[in-house]
C-alpha positions in Angstrom: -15.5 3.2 1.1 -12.2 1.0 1.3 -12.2 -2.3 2.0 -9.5 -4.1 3.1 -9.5 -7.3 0.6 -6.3 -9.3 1.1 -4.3 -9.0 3.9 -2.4 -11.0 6.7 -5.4 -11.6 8.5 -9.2 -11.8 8.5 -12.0 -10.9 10.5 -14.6 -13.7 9.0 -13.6 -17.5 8.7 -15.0 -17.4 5.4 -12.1 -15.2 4.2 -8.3 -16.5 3.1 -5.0 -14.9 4.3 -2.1 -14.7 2.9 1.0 -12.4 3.4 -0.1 -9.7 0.9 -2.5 -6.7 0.7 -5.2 -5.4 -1.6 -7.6 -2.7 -0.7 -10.7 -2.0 -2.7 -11.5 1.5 -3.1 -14.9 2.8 -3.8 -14.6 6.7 -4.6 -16.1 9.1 -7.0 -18.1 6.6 -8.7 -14.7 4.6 -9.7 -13.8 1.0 -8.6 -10.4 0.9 -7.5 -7.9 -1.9 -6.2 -4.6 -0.5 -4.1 -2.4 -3.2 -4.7 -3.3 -6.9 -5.4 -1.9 -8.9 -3.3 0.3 -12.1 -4.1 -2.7 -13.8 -6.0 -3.8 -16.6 -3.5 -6.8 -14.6 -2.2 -8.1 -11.9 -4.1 -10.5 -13.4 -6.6 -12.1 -15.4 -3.3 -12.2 -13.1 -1.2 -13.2 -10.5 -3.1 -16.4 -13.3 -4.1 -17.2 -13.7 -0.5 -17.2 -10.1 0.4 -19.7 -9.5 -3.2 -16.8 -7.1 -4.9 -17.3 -7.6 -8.6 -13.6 -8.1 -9.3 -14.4 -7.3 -13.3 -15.5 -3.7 -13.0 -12.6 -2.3 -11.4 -11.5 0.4 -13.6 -7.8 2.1 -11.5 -5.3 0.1 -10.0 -2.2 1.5 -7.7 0.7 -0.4 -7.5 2.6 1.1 -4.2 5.5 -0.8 -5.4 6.7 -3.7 -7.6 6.9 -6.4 -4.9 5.2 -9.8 -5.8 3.2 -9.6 -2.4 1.4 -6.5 -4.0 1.0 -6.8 -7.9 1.1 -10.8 -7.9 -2.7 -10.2 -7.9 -2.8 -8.7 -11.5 -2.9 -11.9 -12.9 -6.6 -13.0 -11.6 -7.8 -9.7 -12.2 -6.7 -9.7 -15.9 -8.7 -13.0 -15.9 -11.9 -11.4 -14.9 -11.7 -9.4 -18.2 -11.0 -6.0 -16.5 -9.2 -3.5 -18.0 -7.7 -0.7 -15.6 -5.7 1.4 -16.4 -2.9 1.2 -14.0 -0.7 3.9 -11.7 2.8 2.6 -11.3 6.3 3.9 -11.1 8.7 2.9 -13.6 11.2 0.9 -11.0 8.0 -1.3 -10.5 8.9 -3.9 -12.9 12.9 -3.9 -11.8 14.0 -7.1 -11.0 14.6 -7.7 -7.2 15.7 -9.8 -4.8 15.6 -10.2 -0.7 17.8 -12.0 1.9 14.8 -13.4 3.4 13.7 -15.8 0.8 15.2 -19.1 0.8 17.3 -20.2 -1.8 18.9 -16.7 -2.1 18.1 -16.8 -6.2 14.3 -16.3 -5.7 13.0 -13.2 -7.1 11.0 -10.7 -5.1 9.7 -8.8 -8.1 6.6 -8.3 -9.9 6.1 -11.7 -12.1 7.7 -11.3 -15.4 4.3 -12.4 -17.3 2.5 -9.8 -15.2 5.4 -7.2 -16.9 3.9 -8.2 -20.3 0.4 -8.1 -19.2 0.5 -4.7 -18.0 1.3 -3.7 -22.0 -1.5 -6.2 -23.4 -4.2 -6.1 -20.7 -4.3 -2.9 -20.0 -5.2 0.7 -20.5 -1.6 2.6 -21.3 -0.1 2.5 -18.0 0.2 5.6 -16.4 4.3 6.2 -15.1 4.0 7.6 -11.6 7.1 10.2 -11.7 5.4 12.9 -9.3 2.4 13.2 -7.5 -0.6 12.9 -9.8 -4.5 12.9 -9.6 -6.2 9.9 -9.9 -9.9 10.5 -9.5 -11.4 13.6 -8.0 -10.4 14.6 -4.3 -7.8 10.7 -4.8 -4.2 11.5 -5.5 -1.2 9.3 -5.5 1.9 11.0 -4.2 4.6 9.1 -6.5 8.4 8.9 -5.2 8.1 10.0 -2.0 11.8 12.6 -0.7 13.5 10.3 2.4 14.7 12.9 4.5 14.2 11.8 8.0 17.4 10.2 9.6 15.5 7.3 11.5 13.6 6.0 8.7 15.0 3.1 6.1 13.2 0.5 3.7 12.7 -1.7 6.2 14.8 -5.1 5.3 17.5 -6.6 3.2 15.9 -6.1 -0.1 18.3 -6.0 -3.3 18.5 -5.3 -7.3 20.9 -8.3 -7.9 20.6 -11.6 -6.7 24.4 -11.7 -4.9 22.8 -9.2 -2.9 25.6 -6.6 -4.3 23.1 -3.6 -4.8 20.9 -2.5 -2.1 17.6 -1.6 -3.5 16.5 1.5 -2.3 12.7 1.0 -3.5 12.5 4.1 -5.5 8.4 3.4 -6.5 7.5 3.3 -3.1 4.2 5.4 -3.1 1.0 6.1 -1.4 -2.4 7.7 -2.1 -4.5 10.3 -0.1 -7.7 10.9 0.2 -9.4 14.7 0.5 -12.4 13.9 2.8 -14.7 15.8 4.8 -12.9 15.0 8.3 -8.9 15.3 6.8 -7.0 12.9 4.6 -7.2 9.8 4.8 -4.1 8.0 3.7 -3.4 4.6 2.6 0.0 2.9 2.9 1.0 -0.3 0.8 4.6 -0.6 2.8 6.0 2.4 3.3 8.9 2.0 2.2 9.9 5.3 2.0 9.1 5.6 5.5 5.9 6.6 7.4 6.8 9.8 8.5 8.5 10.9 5.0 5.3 9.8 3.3 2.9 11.8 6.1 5.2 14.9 5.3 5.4 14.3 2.0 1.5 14.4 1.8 0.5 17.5 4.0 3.2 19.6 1.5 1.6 17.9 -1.7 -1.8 18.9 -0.2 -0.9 22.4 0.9 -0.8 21.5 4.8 -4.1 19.8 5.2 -4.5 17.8 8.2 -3.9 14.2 8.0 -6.5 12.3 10.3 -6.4 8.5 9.1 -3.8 6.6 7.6 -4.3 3.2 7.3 -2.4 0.1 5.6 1.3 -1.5 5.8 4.0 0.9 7.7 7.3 -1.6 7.2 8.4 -1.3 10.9 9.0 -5.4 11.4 12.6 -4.2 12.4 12.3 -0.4 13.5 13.6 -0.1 17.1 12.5 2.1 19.8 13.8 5.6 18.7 12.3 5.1 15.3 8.9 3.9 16.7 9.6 7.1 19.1 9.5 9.4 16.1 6.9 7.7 14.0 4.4 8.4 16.9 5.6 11.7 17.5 4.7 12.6 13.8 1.7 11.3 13.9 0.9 13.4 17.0 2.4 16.4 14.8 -0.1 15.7 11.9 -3.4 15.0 14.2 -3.9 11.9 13.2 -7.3 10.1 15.2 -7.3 6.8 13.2 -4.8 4.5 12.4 -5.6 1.0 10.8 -2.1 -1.0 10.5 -1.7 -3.8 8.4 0.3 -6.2 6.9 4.1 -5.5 7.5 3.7 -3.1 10.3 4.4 -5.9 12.9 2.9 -7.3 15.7 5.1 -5.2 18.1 4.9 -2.3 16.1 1.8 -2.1 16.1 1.1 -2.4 19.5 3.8 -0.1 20.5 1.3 2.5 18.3 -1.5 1.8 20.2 -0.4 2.0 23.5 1.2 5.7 22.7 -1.9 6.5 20.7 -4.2 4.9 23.1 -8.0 5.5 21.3 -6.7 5.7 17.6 -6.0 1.8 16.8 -8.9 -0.3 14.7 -8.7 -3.4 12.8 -7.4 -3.9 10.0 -7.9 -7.4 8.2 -9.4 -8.6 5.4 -13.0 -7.9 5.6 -12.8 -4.3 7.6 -14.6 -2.0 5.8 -13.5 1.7 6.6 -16.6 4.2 5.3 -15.8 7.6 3.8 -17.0 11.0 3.1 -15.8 12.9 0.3 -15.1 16.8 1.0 -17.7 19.1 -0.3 
């Protein structure tokens, strides 16, 4: 089962929203979180929806943005202990051209840096694809080899905006279940349709029938949304839950070219599961 925990927008009044995204996992008899959000909303949500935040065991960071890891810091406080699937260029420093004044750090918190060495299980360095829990991998860098696909926004290593930050940990994780995959996006910023290749060679061609979570096309034009669609013909994919920073326009540029595959996805879906035998 995934839940969607934190996210833009929610499908009960009861629940908080935030720009962010945390998805709780349920899988193999593990309690997982993808991502954390920025922190506002997880610990309340995650009451209202009865998810005891304390026994989640894994957490996957997709990348070291403060909209996805700021959420560490309530978990810690719940007394959990995960251990924790991140890529190394997580806990870079980085900056954006969105955020006002132009000094503001985009990064993981610095205290969550530390945390990660004291409050958790050794963290586990996310260099390649790697398993995570039986039939639940992570991919780890993801190859950018499509022409049309970029990170998605003015994002930076230095605060004079001198080095473009390329988002190196960008990652995703896939599911083996008994309809297809099932894959789960933070931002991808490696791109949607580098990740979705990415994932059917790292699982040896399998077909990919749900992907849900954040797809980073705020800015994509036309021919890029053109593309994304006609990969996600290419791969089979039936279900598509977008989230997050997919975009408004985006998103409904997917569903009118995927008519039948669209469903919600705010805090409070629940998406159910079936593990392949």
């Amino acid at each position: 089962m995934i839940v969607a925990l934190v996210e833009n927008t929610s499908v009960r009044p009861d629940l908080a929203t935030e720009h962010g995204l945390s998805f709780w996992v349920e899988w193999a008899g593990r309690k997982i979180l993808m991502d954390t959000g920025q922190g506002i909303t997880l610990k309340a949500n995650a009451e209202a929806l009865g998810l005891p935040l304390a026994e989640v065991d894994t957490v996957v960071l997709s990348h070291g943005h403060w909209d996805h890891t700021g959420g560490l810091r309530p978990l810690f406080e719940t007394g959990a202990r995960p251990a924790v699937f991140l890529h190394p260029d997580a806990l870079v420093a980085r900056w954006s051209k969105w955020h006002k004044p132009p000094e503001e750090s985009i990064g993981l918190p610095a205290d969550m840096a530390e945390a990660l060495r004291t409050k958790t299980r050794e963290p586990v360095w996310t260099t390649k694809p790697m398993h995570v829990a039986e039939g639940l991998w992570v991919t780890g860098p993801v190859p950018r080899k499509t022409d049309f696909e970029d990170v998605g926004g003015p994002f930076y290593l230095d605060a004079g905006f001198a080095r473009p930050d390329p988002v190196n940990d960008d990652q995703a994780v896939w599911f083996e279940t008994k309809d297809g995959l099932t894959v789960l996006l933070g931002c991808a910023h490696a791109g949607v349709v580098n990740t979705l290749d990415y994932i059917a060679e790292c699982s040896g061609g399998k077909r990919i029938r749900t992907v849900i979570g954040g797809m980073h096309l705020l800015r994509a034009r036309t021919p890029r949304l053109e593309a994304t669609v006609a990969a996600l013909k290419r791969h089979g994919v039936e279900r598509i839950g977008a989230a997050h920073c997919t975009g408004e326009r985006a998103t409904a540029y997917l569903a009118e070219r995927l008519p039948g595959t669209g469903f919600t996805c705010r805090a409070g879906t629940k998406i159910a599961m079936e593990r392949s035998s």
